[in-house]
N, C-alpha and C positions, 0 to 999 in steps of 0.2 A: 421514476427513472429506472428501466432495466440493467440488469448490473449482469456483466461479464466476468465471470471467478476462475483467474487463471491458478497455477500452482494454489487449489485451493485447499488442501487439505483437508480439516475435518471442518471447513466452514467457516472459522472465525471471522474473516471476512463479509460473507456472507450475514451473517447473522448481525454484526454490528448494522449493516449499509441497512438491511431491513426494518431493525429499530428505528430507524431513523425514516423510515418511508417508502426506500427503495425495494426491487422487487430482484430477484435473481432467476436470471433465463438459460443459463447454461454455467456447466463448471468444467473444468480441465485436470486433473491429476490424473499421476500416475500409479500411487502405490493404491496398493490393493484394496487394502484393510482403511483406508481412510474411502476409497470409493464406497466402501460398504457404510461406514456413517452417514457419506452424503444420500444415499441412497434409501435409507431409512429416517434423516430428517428432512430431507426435501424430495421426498416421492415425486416421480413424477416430470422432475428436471433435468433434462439428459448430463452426461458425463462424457466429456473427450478425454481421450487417453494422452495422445500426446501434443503438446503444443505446437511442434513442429508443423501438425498436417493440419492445424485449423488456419482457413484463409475465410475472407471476407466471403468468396463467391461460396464456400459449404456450408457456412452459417445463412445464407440469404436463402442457397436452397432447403437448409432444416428450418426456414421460417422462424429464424431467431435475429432478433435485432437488437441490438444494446446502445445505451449513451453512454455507460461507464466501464472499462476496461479498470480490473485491480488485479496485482501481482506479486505473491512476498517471493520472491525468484529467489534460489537456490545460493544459499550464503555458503557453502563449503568451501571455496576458494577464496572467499573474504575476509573470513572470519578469522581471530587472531585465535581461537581454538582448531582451526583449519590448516592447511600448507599454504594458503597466502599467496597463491599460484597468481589470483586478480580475475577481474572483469573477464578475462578470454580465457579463464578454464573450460574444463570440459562442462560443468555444473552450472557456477556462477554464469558462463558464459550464454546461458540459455536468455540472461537478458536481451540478445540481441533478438530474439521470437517475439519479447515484448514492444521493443521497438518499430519492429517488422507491422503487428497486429496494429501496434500507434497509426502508422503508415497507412494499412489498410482498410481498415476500418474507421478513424476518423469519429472515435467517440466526442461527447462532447465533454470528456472527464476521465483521467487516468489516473488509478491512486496505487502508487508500489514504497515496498517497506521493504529493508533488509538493515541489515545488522550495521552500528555505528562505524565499525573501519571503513567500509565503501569510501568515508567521507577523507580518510587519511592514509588509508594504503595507496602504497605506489606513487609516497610522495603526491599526494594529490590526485594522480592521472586517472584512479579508477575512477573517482568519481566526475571529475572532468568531459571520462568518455559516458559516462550515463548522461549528462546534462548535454554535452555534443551531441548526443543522438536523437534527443530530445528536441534540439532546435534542428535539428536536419529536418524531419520530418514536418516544421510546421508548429510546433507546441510552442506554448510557454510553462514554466513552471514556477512551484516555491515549494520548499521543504522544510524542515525541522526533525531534532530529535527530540522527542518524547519518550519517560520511562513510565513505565508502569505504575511504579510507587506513586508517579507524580497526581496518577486518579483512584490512590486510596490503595490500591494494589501491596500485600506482604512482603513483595520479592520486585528487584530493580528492575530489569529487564526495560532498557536502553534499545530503542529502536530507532532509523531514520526514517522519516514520510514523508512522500514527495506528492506534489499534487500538479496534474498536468492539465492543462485547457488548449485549445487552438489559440494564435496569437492575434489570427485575423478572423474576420467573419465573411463564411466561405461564400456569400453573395455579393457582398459593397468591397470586400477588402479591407476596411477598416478595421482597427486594432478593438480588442475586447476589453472592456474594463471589466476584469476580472479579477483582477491583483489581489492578496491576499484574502483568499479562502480561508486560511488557519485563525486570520484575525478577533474572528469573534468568540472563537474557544480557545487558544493560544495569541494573547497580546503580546507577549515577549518573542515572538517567531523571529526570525533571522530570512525568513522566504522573501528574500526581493525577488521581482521578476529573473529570470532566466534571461531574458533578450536585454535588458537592460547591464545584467552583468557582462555577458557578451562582448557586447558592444563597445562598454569600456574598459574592455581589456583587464578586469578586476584577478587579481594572484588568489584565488580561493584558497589555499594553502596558506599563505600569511595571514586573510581574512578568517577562518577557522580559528589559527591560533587566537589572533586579538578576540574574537568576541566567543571562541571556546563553547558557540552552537549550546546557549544558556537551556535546560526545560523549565517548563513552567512552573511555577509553584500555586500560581493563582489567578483564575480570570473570572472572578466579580460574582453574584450571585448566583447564578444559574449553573456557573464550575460548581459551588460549592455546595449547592442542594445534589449534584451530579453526584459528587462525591459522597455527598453523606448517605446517599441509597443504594451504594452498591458492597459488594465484595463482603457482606454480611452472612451467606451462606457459601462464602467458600470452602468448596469440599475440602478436606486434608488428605496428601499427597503421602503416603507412608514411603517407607523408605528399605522396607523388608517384606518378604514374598510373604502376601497374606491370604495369597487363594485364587484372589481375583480371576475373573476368563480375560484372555489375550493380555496381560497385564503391561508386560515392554510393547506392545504394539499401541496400547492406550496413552502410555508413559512419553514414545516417541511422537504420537501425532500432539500430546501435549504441549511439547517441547518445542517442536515445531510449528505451533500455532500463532496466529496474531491473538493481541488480546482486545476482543469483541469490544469494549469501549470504547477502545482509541477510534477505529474505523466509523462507531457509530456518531463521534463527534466530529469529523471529520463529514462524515455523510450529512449530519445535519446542518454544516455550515455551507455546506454545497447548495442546500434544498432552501435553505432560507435566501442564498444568493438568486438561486432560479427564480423565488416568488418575488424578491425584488425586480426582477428581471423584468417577468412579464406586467408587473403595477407600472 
């Protein structure tokens, strides 16, 4: 499956989805100093600068096609370390380009992450209007927040993940039995369908408090061999200027990064849905 790497930073993204099988045909960022990583680990792979001017029809004519659109869209305005401005900041608001690309492009798989207040700022409504935009366009979805720690990782870092599919299949109409993607590497997910909550008019805001969007702790043999082979050569991050070249510019794309597992288990419960798909 070709994979679409929007706000892609130094790749995390990227690099989990490919563990997992996937392949990456284009990426999207802006800053500089992170184009220059992508550019030195994936030779080869064009780079768009701004999300804004990627549309369906420039992609078809740079002879790129993707089934997976992923996004960690810009948390500035989310974040409870941020001004908390919401969803229609200048930054944060750049979600609506993901939206947009949902729209236009018509992957068969949308994976975006941002930071856990999405789900409780603005009284609910930020996240309200991501999952409204979501079913505007056609999707369905399921999310969860997953920490870091939860796959072995030194440090919490508390993310949300949302995983989007089309609701119908774009030839019968009929509805996709898709439903829970996260299930087989997160059994404790909270991701009901999107259309189904809808529909019943479900208070996400009350529902958040009562079941408090649990992370995993444990999903069976295959989490836990996961677990035990990873984060064994994690480098250490000092904390005083030790020489290093471009050192804050390394520290910030760090900072800003997904962490490569989550997406890779996520992409593999995708790839194993697919091959059930076509059996």
């Amino acid at each position: 499956m070709k994979v679409l790497d929007l706000f892609a930073g130094i790749g995390g993204f990227s690099l989990g989805l490919e563990k997992a099988g996937m392949e990456t045909v284009a990426f999207c960022e802006i800053n500089e100093y992170a184009q220059k990583v992508l550019k030195k680990n994936w030779p080869g792979v064009p780079i768009y600068e701004d999300v804004r001017q990627i549309t369906s029809n420039r992609l078809v004519s740079d002879g790129i096609r993707c089934d997976v659109i992923t996004g960690g869209f810009p948390c500035q305005d989310i974040s409870v370390a941020g001004n908390q401005v919401g969803i229609e900041g200048e930054r944060s608001g750049l979600w609506t380009e993901c939206a947009r690309l949902l729209r236009d492009i018509r992957p068969k798989y949308a994976i975006f992450e941002n930071v856990p207040n999405l789900l409780n700022g603005g009284d609910g409504n930020w996240f309200k209007r991501v999952l409204w935009d979501i079913s505007q366009v056609g999707y369905d979805a399921e999310w969860n927040c997953v920490r870091a720690s939860d796959i072995g990782a030194p440090h919490r870092r508390e993310r949300i993940w949302i995983v989007c599919y089309p609701n119908s299949d774009s030839k019968s109409g009929e509805p996709l039995n898709a439903e829970k993607i996260f299930t087989p590497f997160f059994p404790n997910s909270n991701g009901k369908r999107l259309q189904r909550r809808l529909q019943d008019g479900i208070n996400f805001q009350e529902e958040w408090e009562v079941e408090g969007f649990r992370s995993i702790t444990k999903c069976g043999d295959r989490w836990e061999r996961y677990r035990d082979s990873n984060w064994a050569t994690e480098p250490k991050i000092c904390r005083v200027a030790d020489g290093i070249p471009n050192r804050s510019h390394r520290l910030k794309c760090l900072g800003n990064a997904v962490v490569p597992q989550i997406p890779e288990l996520i992409g593999r419960a995708i790839m194993e849905h697919e091959l059930e798909t076509v059996a």
